[in-house]
PQR file with spaces between the fields and no chain letter, atoms N, CA, C, O and H, PARSE charges and radii, in Angstrom:
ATOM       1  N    UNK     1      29.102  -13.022 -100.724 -0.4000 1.5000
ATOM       2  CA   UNK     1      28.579  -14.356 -100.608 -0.0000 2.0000
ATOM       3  C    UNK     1      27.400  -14.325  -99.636  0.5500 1.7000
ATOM       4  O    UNK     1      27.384  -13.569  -98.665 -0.5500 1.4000
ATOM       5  N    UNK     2      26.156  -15.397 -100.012 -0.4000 1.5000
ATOM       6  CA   UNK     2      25.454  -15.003  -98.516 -0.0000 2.0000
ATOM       7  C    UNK     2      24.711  -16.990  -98.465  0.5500 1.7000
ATOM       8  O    UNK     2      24.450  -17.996  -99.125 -0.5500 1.4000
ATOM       9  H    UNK     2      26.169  -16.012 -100.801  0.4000 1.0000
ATOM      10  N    UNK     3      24.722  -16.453  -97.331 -0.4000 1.5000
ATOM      11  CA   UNK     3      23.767  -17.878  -97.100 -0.0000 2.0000
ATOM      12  C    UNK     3      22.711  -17.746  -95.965  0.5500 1.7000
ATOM      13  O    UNK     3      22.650  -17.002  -94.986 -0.5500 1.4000
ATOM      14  H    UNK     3      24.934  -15.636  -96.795  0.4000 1.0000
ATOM      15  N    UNK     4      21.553  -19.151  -96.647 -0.4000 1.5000
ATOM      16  CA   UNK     4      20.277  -19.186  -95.949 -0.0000 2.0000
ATOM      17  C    UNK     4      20.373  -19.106  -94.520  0.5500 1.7000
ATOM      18  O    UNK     4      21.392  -19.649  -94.094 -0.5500 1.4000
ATOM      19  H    UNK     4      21.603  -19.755  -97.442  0.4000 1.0000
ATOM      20  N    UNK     5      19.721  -18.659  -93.755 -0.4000 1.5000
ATOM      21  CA   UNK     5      19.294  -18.942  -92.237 -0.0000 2.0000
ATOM      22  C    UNK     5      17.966  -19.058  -91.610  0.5500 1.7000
ATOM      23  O    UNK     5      17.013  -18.873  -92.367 -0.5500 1.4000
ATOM      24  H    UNK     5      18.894  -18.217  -94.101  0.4000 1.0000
ATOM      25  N    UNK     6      17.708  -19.338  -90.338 -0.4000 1.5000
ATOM      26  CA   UNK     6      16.705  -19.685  -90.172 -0.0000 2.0000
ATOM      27  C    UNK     6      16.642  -18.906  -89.048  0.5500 1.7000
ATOM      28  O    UNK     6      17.538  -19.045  -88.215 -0.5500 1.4000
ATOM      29  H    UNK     6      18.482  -19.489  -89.723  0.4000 1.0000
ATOM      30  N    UNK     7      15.045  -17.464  -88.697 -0.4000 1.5000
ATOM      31  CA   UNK     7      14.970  -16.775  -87.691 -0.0000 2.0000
ATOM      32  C    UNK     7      14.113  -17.581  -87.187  0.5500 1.7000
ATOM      33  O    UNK     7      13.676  -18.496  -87.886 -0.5500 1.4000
ATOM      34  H    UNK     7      14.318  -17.352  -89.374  0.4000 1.0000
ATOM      35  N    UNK     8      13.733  -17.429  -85.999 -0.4000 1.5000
ATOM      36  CA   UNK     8      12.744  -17.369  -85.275 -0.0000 2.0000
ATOM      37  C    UNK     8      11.756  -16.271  -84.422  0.5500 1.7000
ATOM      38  O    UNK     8      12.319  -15.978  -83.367 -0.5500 1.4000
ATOM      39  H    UNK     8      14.088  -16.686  -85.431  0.4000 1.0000
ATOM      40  N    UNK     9      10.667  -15.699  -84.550 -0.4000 1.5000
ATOM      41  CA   UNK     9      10.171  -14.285  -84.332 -0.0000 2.0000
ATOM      42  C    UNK     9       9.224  -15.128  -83.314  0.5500 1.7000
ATOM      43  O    UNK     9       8.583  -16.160  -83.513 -0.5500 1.4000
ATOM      44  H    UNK     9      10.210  -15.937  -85.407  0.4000 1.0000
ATOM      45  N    UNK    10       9.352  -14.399  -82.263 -0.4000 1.5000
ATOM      46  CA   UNK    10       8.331  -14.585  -81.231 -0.0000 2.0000
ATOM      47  C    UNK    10       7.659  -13.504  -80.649  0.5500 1.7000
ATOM      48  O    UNK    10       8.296  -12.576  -80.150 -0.5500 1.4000
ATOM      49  H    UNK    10       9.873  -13.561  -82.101  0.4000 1.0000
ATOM      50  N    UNK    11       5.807  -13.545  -80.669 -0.4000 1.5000
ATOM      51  CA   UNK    11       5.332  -12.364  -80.228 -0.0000 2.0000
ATOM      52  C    UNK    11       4.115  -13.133  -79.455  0.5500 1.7000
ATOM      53  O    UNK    11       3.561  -14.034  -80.085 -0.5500 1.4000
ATOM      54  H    UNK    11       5.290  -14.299  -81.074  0.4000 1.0000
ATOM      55  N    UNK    12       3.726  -12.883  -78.326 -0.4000 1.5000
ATOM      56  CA   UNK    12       2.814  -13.749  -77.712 -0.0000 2.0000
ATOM      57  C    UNK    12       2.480  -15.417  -77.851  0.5500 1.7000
ATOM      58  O    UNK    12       3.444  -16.143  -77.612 -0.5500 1.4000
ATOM      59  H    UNK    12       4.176  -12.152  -77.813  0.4000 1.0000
ATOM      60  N    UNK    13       1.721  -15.815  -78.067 -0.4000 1.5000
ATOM      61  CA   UNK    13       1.775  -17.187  -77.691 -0.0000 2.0000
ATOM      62  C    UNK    13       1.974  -17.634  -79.418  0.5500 1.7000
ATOM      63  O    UNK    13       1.369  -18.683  -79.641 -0.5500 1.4000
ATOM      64  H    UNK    13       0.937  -15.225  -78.261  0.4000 1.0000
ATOM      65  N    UNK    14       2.533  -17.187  -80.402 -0.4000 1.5000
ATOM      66  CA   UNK    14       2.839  -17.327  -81.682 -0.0000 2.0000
ATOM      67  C    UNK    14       4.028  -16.752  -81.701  0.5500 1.7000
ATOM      68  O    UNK    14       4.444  -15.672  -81.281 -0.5500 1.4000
ATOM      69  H    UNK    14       3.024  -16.335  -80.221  0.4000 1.0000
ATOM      70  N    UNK    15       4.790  -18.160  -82.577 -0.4000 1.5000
ATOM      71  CA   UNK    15       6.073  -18.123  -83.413 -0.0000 2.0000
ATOM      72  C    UNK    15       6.137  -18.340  -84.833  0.5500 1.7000
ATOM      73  O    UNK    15       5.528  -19.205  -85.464 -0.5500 1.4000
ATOM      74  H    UNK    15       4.453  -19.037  -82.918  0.4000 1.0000
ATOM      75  N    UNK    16       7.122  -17.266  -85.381 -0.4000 1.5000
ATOM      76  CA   UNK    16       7.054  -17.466  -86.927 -0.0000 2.0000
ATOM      77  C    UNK    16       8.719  -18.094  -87.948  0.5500 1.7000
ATOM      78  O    UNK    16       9.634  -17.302  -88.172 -0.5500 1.4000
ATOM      79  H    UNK    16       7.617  -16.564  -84.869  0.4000 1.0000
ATOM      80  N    UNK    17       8.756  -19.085  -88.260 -0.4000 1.5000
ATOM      81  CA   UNK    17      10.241  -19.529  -88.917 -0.0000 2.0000
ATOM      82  C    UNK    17      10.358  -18.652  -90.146  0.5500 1.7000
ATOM      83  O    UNK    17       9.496  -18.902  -90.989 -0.5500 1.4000
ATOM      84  H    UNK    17       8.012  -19.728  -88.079  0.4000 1.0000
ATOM      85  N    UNK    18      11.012  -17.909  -90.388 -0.4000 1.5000
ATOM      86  CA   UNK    18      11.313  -16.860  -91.079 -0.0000 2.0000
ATOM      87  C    UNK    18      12.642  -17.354  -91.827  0.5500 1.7000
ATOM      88  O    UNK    18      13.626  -17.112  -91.129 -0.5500 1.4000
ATOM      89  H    UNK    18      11.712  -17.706  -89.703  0.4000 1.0000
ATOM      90  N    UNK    19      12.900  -17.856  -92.810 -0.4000 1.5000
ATOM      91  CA   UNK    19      13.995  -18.255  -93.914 -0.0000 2.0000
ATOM      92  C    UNK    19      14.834  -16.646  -94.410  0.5500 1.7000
ATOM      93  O    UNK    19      14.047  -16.047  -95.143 -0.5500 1.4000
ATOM      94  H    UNK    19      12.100  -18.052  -93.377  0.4000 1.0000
ATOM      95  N    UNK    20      15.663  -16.133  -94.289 -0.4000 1.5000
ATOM      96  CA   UNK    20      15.933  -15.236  -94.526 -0.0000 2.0000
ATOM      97  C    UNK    20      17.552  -15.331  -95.209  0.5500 1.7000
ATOM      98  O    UNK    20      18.098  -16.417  -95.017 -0.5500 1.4000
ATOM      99  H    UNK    20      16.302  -16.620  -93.694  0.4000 1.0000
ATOM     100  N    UNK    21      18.084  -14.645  -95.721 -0.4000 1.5000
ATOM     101  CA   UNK    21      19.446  -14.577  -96.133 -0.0000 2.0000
ATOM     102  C    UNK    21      20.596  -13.321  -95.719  0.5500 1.7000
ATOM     103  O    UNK    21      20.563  -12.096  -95.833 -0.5500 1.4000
ATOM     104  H    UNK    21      17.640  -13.763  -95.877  0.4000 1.0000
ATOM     105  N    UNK    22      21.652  -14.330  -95.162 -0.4000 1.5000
ATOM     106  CA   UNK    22      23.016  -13.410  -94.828 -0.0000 2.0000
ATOM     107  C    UNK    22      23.652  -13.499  -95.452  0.5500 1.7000
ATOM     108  O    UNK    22      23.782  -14.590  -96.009 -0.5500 1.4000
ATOM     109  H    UNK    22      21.679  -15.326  -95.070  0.4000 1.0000
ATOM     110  N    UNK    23      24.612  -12.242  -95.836 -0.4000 1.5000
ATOM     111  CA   UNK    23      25.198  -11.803  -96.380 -0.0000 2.0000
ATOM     112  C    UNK    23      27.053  -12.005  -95.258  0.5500 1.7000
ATOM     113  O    UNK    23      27.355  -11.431  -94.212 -0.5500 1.4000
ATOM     114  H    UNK    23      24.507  -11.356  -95.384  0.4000 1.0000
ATOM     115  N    UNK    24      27.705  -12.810  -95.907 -0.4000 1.5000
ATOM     116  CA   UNK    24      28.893  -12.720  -95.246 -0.0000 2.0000
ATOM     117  C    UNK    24      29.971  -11.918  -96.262  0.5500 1.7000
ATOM     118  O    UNK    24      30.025  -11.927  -97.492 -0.5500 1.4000
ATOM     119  H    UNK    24      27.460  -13.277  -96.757  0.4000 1.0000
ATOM     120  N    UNK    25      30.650  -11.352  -95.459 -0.4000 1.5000
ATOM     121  CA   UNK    25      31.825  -10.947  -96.619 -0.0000 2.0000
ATOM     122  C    UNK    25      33.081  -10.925  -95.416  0.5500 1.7000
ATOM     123  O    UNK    25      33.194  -11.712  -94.476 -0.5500 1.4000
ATOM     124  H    UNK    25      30.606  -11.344  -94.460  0.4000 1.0000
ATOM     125  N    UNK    26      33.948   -9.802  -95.751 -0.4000 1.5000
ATOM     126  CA   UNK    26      35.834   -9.856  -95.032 -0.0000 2.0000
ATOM     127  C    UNK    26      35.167   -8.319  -93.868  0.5500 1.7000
ATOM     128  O    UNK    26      36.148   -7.588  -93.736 -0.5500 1.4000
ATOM     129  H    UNK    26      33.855   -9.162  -96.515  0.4000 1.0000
ATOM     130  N    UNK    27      34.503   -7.980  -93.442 -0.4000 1.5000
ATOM     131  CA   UNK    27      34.018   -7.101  -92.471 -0.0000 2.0000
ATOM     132  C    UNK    27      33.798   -7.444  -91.429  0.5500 1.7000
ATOM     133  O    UNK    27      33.256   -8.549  -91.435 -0.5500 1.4000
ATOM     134  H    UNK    27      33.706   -8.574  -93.549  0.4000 1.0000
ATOM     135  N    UNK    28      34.018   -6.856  -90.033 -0.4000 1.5000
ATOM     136  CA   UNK    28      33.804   -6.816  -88.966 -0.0000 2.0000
ATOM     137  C    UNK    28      32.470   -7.392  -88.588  0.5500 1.7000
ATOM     138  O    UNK    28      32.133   -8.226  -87.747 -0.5500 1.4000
ATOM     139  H    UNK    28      34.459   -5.959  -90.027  0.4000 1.0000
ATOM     140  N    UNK    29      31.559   -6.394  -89.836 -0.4000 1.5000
ATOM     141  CA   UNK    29      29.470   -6.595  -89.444 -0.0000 2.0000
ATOM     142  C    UNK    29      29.539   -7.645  -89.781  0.5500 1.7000
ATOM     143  O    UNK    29      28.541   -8.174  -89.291 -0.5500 1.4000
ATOM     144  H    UNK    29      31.833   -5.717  -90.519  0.4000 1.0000
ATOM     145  N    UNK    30      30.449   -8.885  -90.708 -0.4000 1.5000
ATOM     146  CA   UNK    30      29.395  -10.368  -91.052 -0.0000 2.0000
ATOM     147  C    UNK    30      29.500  -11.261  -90.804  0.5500 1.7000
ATOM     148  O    UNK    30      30.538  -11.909  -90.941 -0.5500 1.4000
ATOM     149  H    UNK    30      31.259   -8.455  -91.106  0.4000 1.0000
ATOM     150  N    UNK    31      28.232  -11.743  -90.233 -0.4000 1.5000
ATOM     151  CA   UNK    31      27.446  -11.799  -91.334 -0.0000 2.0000
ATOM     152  C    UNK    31      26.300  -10.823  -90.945  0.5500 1.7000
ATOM     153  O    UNK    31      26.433  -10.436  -89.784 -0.5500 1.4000
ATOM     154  H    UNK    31      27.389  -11.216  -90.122  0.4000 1.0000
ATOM     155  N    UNK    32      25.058  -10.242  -91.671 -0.4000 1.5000
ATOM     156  CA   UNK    32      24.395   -9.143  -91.898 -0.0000 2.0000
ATOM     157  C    UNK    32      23.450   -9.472  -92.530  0.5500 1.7000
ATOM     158  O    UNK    32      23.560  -10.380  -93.355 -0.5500 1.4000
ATOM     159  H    UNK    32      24.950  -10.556  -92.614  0.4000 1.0000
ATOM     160  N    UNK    33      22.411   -8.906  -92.345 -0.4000 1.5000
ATOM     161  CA   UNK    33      21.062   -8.861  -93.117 -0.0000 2.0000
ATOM     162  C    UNK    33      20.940   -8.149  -94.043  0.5500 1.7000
ATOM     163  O    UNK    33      21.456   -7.049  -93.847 -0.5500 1.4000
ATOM     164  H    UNK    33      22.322   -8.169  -91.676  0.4000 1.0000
ATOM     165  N    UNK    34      20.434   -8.285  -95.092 -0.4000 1.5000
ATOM     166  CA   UNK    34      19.990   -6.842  -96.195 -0.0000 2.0000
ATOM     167  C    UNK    34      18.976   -6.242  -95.933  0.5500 1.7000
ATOM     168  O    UNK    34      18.054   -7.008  -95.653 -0.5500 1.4000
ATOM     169  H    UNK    34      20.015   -9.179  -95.251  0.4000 1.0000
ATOM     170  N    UNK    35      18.542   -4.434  -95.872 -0.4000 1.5000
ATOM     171  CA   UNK    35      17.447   -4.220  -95.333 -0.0000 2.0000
ATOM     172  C    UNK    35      15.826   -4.569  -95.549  0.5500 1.7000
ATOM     173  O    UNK    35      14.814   -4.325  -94.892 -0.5500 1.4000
ATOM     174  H    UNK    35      19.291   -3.812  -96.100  0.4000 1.0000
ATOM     175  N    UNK    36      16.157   -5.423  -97.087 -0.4000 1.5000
ATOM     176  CA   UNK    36      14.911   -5.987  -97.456 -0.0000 2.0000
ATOM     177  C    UNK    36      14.704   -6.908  -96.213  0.5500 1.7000
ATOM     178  O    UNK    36      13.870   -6.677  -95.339 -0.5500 1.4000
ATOM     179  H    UNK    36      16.980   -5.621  -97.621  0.4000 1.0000
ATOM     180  N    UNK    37      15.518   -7.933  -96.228 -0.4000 1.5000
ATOM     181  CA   UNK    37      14.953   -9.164  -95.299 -0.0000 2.0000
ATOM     182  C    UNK    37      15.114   -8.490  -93.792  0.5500 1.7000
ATOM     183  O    UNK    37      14.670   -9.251  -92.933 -0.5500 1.4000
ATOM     184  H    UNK    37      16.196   -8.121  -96.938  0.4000 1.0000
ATOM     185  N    UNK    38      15.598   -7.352  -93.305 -0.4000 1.5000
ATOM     186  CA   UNK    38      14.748   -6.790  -92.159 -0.0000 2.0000
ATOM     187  C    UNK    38      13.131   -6.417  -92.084  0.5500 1.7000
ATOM     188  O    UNK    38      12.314   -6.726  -91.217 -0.5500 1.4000
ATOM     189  H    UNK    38      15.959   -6.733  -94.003  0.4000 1.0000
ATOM     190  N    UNK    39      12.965   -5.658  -93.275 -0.4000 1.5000
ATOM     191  CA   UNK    39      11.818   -5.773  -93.775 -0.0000 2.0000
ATOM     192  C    UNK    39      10.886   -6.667  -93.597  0.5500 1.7000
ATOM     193  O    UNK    39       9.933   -6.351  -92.886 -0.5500 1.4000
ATOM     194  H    UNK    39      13.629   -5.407  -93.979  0.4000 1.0000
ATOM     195  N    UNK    40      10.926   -7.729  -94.078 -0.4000 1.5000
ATOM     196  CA   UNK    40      10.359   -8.748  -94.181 -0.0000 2.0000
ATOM     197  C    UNK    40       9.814   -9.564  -92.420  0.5500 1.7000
ATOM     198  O    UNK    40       8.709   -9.879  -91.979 -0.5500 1.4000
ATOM     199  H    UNK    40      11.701   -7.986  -94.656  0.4000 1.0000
ATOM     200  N    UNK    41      11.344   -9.656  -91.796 -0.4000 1.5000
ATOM     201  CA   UNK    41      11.401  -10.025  -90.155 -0.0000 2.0000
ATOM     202  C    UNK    41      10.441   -9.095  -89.489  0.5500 1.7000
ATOM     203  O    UNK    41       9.510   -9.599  -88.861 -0.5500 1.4000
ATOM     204  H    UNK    41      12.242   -9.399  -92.155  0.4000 1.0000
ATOM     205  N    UNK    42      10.567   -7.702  -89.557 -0.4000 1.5000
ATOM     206  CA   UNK    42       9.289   -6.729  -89.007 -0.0000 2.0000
ATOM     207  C    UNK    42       8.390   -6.853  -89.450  0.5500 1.7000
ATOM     208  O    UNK    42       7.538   -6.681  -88.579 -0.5500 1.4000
ATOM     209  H    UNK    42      11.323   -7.293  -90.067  0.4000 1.0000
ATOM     210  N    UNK    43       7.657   -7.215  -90.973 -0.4000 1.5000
ATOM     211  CA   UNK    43       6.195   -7.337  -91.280 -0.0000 2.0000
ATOM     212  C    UNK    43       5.605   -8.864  -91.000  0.5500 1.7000
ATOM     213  O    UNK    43       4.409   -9.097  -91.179 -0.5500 1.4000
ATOM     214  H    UNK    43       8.350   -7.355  -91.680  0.4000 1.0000
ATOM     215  N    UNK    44       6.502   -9.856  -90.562 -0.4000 1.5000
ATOM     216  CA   UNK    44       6.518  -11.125  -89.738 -0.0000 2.0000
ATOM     217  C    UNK    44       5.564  -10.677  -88.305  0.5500 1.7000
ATOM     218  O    UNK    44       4.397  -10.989  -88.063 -0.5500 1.4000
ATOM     219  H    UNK    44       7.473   -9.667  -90.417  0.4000 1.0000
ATOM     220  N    UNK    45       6.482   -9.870  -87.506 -0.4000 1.5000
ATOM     221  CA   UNK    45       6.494   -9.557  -86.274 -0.0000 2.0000
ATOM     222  C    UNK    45       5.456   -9.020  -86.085  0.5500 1.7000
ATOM     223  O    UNK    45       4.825   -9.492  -85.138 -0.5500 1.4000
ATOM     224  H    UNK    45       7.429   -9.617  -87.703  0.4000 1.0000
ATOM     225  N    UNK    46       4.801   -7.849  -86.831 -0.4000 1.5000
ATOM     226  CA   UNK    46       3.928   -7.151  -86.659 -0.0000 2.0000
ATOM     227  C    UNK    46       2.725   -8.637  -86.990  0.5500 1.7000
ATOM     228  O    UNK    46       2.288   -9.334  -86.074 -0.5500 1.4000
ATOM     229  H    UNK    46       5.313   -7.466  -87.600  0.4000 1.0000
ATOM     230  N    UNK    47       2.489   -8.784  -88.010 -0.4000 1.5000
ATOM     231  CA   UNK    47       1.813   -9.510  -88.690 -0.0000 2.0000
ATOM     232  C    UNK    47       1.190  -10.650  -87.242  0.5500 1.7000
ATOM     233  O    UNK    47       0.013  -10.988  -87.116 -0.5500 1.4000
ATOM     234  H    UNK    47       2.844   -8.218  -88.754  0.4000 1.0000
ATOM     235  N    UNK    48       2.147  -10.995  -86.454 -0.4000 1.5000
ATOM     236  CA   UNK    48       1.995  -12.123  -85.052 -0.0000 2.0000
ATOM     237  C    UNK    48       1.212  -11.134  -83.733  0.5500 1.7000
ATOM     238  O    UNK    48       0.447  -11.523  -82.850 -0.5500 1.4000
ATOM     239  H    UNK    48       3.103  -10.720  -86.557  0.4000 1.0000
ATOM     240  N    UNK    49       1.820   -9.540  -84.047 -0.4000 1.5000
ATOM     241  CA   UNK    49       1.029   -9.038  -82.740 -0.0000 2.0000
ATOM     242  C    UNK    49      -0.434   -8.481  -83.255  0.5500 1.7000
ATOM     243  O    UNK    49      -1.158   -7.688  -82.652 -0.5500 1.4000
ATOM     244  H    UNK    49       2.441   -9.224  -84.764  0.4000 1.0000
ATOM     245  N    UNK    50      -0.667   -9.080  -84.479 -0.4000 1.5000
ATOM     246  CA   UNK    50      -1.975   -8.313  -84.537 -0.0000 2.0000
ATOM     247  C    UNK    50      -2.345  -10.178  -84.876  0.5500 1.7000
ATOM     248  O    UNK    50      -3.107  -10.362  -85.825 -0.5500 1.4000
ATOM     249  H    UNK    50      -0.079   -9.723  -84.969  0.4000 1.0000
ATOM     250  N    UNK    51      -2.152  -10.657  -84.599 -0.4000 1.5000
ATOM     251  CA   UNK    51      -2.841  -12.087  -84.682 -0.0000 2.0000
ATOM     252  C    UNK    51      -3.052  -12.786  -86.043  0.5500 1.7000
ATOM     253  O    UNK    51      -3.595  -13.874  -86.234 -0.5500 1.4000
ATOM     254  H    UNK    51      -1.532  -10.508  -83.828  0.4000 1.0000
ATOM     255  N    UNK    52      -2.533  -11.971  -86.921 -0.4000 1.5000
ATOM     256  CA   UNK    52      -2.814  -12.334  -88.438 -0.0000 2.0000
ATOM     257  C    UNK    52      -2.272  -13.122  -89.440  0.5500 1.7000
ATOM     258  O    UNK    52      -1.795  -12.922  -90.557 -0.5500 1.4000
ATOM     259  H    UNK    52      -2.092  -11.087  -86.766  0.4000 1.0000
ATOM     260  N    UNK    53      -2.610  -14.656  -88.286 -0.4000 1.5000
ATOM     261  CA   UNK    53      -2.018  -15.407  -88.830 -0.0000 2.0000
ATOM     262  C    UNK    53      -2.066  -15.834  -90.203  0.5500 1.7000
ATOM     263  O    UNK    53      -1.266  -16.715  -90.519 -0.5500 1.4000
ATOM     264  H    UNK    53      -2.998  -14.818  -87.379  0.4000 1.0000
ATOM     265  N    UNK    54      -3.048  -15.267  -91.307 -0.4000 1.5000
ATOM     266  CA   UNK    54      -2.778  -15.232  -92.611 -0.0000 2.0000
ATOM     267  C    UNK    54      -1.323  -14.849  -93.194  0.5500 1.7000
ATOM     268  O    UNK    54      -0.527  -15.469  -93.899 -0.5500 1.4000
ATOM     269  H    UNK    54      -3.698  -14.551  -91.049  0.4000 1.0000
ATOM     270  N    UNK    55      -1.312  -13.598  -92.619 -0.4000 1.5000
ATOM     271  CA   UNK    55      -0.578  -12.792  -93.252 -0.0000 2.0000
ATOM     272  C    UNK    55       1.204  -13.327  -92.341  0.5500 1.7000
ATOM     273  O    UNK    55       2.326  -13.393  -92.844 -0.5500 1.4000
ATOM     274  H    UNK    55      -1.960  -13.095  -92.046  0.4000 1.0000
ATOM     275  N    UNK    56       0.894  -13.520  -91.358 -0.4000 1.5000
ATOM     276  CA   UNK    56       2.496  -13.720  -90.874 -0.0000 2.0000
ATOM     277  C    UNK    56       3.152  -15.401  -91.944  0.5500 1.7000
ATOM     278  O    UNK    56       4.306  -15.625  -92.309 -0.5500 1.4000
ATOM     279  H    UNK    56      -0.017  -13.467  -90.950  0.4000 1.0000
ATOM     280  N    UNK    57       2.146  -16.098  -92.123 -0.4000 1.5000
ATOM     281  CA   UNK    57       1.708  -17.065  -92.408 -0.0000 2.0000
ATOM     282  C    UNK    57       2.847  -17.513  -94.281  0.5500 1.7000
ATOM     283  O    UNK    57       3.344  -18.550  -94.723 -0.5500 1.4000
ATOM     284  H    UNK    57       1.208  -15.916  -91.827  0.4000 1.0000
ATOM     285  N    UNK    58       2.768  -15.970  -94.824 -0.4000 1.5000
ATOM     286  CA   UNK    58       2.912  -15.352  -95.939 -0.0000 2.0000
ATOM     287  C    UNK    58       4.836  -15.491  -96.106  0.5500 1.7000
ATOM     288  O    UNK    58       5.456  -15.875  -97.098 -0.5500 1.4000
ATOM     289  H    UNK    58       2.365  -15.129  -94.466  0.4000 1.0000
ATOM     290  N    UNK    59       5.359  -15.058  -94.854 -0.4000 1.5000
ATOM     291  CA   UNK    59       6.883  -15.561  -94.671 -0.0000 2.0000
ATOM     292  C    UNK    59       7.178  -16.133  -94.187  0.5500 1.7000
ATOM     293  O    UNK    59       8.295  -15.851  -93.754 -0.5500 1.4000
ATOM     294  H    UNK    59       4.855  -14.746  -94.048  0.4000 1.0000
ATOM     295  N    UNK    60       6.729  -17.190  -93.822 -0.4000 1.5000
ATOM     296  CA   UNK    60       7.488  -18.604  -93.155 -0.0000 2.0000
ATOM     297  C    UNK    60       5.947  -19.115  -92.281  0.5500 1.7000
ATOM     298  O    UNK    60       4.836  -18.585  -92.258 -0.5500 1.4000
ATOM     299  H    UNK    60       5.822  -17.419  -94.174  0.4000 1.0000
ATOM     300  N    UNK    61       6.417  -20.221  -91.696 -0.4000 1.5000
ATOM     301  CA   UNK    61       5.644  -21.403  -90.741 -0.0000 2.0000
ATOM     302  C    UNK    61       5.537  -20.508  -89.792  0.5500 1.7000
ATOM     303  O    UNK    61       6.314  -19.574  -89.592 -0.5500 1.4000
ATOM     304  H    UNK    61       7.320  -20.651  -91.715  0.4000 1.0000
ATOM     305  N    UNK    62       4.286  -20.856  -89.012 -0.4000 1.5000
ATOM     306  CA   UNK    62       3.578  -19.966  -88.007 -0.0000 2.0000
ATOM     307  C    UNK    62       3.487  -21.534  -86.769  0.5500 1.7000
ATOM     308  O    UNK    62       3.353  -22.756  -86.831 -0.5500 1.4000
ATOM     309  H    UNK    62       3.655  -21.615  -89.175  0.4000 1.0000
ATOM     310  N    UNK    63       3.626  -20.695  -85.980 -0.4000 1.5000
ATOM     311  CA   UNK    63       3.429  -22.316  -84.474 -0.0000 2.0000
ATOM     312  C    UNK    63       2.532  -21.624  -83.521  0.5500 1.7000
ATOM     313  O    UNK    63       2.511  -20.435  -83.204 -0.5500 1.4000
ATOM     314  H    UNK    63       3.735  -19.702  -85.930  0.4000 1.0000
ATOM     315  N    UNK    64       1.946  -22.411  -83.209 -0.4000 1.5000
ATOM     316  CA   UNK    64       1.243  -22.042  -81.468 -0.0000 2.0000
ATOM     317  C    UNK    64       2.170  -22.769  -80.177  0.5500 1.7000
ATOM     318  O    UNK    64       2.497  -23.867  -79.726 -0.5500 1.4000
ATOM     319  H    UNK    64       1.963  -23.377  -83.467  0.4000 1.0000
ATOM     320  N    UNK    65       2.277  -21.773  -80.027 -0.4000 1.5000
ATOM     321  CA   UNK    65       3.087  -21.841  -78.429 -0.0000 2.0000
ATOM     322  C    UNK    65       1.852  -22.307  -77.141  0.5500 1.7000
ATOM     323  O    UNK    65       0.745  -21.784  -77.011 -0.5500 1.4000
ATOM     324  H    UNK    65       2.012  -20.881  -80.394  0.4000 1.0000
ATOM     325  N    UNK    66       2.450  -23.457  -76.265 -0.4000 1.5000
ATOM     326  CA   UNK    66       1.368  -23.982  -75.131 -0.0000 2.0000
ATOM     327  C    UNK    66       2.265  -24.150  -74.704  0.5500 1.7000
ATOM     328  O    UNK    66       3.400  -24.281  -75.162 -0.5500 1.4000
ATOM     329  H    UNK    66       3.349  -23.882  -76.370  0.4000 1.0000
ATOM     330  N    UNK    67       1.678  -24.179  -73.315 -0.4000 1.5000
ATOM     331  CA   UNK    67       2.722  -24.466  -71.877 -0.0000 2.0000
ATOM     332  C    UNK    67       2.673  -25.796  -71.871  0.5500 1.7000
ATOM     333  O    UNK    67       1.850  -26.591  -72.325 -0.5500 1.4000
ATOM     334  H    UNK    67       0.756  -24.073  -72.943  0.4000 1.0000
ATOM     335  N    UNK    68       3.639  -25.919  -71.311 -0.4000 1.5000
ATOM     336  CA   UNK    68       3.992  -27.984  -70.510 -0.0000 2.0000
ATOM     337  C    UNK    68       3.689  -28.256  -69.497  0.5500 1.7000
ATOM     338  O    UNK    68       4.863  -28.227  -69.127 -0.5500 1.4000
ATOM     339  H    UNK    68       4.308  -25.273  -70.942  0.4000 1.0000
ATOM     340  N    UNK    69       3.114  -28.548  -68.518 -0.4000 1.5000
ATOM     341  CA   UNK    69       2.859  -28.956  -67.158 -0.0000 2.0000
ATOM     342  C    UNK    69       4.046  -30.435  -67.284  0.5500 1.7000
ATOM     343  O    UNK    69       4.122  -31.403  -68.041 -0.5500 1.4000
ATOM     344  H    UNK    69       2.161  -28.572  -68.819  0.4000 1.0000
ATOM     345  N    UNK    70       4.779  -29.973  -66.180 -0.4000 1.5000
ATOM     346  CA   UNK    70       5.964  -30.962  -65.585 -0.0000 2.0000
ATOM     347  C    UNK    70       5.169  -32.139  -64.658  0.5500 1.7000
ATOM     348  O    UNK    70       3.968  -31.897  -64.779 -0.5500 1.4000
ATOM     349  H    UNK    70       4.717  -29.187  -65.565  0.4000 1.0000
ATOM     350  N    UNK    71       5.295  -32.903  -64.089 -0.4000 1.5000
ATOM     351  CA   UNK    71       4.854  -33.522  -63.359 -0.0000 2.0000
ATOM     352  C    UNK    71       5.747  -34.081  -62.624  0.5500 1.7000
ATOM     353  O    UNK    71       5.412  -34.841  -61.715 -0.5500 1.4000
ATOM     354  H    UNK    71       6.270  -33.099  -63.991  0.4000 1.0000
């Protein structure tokens, strides 16, 4: 059985929502990733440290990260 989830990949001042799917079954490991959608989470990741936000763009929503000043 598997169901949707939602990652979040953070690499410098960019975050990427990454939709990915787990795999649950009667095992200790689940729930678990398939190595495709690891795949996918690393060419995310990479995709954010080289700034390319096209391409990270390609598996999920891309954000710009800014600081808050508290007051």
């Amino acid at each position: 059985m598997t169901r949707v989830s939602r990652e979040f990949i953070h690499e410098g001042r960019y975050c990427a929502e990454i939709q990915v799917e787990l795999i649950e079954d009667d095992t200790a490991w689940s729930p678990y990733r398939s190595p495709a959608e690891v795949r996918k989470l690393d060419a995310a990741r990479e995709a954010l440290r080289r700034r390319d936000l096209a391409e990270a763009a390609k598996y999920g929503r891309v954000f710009e990260l800014r600081p808050v000043a508290a007051e």
